[in-house]
N, C-alpha and C positions, 0 to 999 in steps of 0.2 A: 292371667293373674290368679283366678281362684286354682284351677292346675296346682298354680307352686301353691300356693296356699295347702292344699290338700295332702299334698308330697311331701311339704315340711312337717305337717301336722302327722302322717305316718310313721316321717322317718324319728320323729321325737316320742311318739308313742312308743315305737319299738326300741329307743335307746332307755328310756322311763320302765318298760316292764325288763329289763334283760338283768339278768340273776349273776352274781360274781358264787362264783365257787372257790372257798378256800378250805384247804385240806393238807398235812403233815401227816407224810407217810412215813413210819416210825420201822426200821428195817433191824431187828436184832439175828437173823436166820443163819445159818451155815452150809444152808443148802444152796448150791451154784444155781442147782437148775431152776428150783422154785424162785431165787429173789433175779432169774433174768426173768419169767413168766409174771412177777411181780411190779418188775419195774417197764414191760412192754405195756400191760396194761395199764398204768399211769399215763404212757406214751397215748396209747385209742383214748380211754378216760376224757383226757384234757384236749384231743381231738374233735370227740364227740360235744365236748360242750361248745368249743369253739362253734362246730357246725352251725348247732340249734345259734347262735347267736348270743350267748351270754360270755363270762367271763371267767377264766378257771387262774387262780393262783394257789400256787403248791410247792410244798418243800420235800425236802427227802431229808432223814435224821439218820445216820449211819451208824452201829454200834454192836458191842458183842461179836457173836459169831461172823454177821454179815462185811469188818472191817477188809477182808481183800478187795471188795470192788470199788477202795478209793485209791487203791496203790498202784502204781506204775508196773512197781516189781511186786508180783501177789507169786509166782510158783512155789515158793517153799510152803507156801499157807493153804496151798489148790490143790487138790487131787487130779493128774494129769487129763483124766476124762470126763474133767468141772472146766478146765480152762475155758475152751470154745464160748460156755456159758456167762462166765466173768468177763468176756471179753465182748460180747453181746451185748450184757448188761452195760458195760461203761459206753459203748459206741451210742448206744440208747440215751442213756446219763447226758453226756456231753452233749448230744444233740438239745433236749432239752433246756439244760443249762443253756447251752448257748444263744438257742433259737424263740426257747419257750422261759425262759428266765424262771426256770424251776430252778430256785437255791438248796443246793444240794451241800450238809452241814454232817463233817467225820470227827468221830467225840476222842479226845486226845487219850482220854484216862484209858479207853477199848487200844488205842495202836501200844500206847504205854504197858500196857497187859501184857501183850503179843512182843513184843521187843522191839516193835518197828519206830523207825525212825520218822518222823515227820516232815524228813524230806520229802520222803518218798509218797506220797500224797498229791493228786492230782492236781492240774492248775488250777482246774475252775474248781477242785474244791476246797469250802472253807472248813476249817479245822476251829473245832469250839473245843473250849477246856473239859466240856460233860456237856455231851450232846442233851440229856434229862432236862436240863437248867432250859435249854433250845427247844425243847420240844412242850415245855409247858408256859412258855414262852409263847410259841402258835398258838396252844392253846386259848391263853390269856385274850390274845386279839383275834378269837371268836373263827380259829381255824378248826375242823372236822379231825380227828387223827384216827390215822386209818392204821393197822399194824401189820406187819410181814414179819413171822416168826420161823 
C-alpha cells in the first residue's frame, strides 16, 4: 500500500510541476526554403517539449509573402526550385495539424492581395478575415509569438 502511495504521490508531483507552452508562430516570409527550416523546427520545438514531459500548444498565422504554403495550387506563386520546399513545409503543416493539433490560421486579406481564391486553401486550414486580429488574439491568452519573416 505505501508502494502505491508513493507512485501516486510521484506521479502527481510530475503532472503538478509540467509546464504548458503556448506560442503563435507569426509567418509573413517569401522565402520557400527558410519558412520550410521554420516550420520543421516548430515540428523538433514541440517535440522536445513533449519529451521533457510538459505541454506545448501552438498556432501558425499565415500571411504576406508566406501565403503559398496554405494553397493546394501554389505554382504560379513558387519559383520552380522553392517547390520541393513548399511542399515539405505543408507535409510538416498537416502532420502537425493533424497529430499535434497545431491550428494553423491563412489571413483572407494576404490570399485577397495575391488573387487567390479561397477555395483553394487547405482543408485543415482555417482561413481568418486578417490573420493580425488572430494573432493578437494568441497573444491576449498569454501565447509567446515567435516571427518567421
Amino acid at each position: 500500500m505505501l508502494k502505491y502511495l508513493a507512485l501516486l504521490w510521484c506521479v502527481s508531483a510530475a503532472v503538478l510541476n509540467a509546464q504548458e507552452y503556448k506560442a503563435v508562430f507569426d509567418c509573413s516570409s517569401d522565402d520557400a526554403r527558410y519558412i520550410h527550416s521554420r516550420i520543421s523546427l516548430i515540428e523538433k520545438t514541440l517535440q522536445l517539449i513533449e519529451e521533457q514531459g510538459d505541454k506545448a500548444t501552438f498556432a501558425i498565422t499565415v500571411h504576406g509573402g508566406c501565403f503559398p504554403i496554405v494553397l493546394g495550387n501554389y505554382d504560379e506563386f513558387v519559383a520552380n526550385e522553392e517547390i520541393q520546399y513548399i511542399q515539405k513545409a505543408q507535409e510538416t503543416m498537416k502532420r502537425l495539424s493533424e497529430e499535434k493539433n497545431v491550428e494553423i490560421v491563412a489571413c483572407a486579406m494576404s490570399l485577397k492581395a495575391n488573387d487567390v481564391d479561397t477555395k483553394e486553401v487547405l482543408p485543415y486550414i482555417r482561413l481568418s478575415k486578417d490573420s493580425f486580429i488572430d494573432t493578437i488574439g494568441y497573444q491576449n491568452k498569454g501565447y509567446g509569438i515567435m516571427t518567421f519573416k
